[in-house]
C-alpha distance (Angstrom), angle and dihedral (degrees) to the residues before:
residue distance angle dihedral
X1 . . .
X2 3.74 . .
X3 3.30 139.2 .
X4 4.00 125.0 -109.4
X5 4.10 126.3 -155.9
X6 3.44 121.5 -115.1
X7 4.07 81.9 -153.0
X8 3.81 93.3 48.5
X9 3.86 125.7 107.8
X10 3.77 96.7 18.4
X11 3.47 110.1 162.1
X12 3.98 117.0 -122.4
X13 3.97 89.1 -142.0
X14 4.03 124.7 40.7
X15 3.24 114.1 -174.8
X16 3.78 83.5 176.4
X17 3.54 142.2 6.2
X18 4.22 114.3 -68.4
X19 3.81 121.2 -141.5
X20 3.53 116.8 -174.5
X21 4.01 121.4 -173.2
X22 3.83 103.1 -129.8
X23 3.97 99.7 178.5
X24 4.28 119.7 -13.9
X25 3.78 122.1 176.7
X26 4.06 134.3 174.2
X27 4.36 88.0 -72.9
X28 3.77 103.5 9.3
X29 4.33 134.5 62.7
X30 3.43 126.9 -180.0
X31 3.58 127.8 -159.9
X32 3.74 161.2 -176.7
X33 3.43 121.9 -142.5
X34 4.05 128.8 -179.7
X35 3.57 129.0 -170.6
X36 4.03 130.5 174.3
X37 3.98 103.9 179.6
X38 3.91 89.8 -22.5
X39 3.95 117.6 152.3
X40 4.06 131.1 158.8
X41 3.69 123.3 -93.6
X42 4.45 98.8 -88.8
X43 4.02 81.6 -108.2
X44 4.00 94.8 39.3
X45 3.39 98.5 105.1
X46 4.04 119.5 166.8
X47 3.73 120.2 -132.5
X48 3.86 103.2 175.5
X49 4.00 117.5 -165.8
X50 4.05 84.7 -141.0
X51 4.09 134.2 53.2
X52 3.44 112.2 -100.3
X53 4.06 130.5 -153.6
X54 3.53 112.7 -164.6
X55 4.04 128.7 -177.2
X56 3.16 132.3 -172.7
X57 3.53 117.4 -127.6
X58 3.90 100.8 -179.8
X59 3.17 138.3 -2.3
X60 3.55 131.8 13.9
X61 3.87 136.7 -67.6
X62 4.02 140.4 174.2
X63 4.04 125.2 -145.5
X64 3.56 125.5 -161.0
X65 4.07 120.8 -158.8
X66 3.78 122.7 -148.1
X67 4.35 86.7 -106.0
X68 3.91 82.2 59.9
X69 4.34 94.9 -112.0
X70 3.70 103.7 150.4
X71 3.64 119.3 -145.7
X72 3.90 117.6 -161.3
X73 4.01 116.0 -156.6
X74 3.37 127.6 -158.9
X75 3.67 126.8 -170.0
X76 4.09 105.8 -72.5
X77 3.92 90.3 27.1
X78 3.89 116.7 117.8
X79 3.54 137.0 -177.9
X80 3.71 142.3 -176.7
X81 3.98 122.5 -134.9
X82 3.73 110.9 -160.6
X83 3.99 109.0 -136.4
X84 3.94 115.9 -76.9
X85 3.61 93.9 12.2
X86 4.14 99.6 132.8
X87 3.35 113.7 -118.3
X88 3.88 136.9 172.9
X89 4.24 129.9 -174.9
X90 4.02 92.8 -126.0
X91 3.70 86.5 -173.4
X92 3.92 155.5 -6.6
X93 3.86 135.9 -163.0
X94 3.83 102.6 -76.9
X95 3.82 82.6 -169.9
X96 4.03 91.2 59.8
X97 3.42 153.8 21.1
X98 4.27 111.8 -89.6
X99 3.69 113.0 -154.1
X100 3.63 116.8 -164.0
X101 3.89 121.8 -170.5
X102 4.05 101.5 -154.3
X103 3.75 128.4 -165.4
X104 3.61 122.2 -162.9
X105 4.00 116.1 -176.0
């Protein structure tokens, strides 16, 4: 076995935000997600069938819920989304790269 980089394979250039499935089974996914100045559409609003845990790794990141509470991340701050609660990223670094580690189960 060897080990892979969380850090690894990040793309100079994003026109858009990357997510990468690290690990998925039946109940759980894992994955990578970078963003460099990366927000939703105003109406994109997520409303996943699963709970999600997301961290930030580096960088830095803003969520918007549906009732309009804004949650700022930095890099070390997690969070956990219970399904179907509507969620948005209102903004990322433009400055850096934000990389998110997000668990779905």
């Amino acid at each position: 076995m060897k080990p892979e980089n969380i850090y690894s394979a990040i793309p100079a250039k994003l026109d858009s935000e990357m997510f990468e499935v690290l690990q998925q089974s039946d109940s759980v996914t894992i994955e990578r997600i970078v963003s460099r100045g990366h927000q939703s559409p105003v109406n994109g609003w997520y409303d996943q069938p699963r709970n999600e845990w997301v961290l930030v790794l580096r960088g830095r990141a803003a969520l918007m819920f549906d009732d309009q509470t804004v949650v700022h991340l930095d890099a070390g701050d997690y969070i956990h989304i219970p399904s179907h609660k509507k969620h948005r990223v209102s903004w990322t670094d433009p400055e850096q790269e934000t990389v998110w580690l997000a668990v779905h189960f």
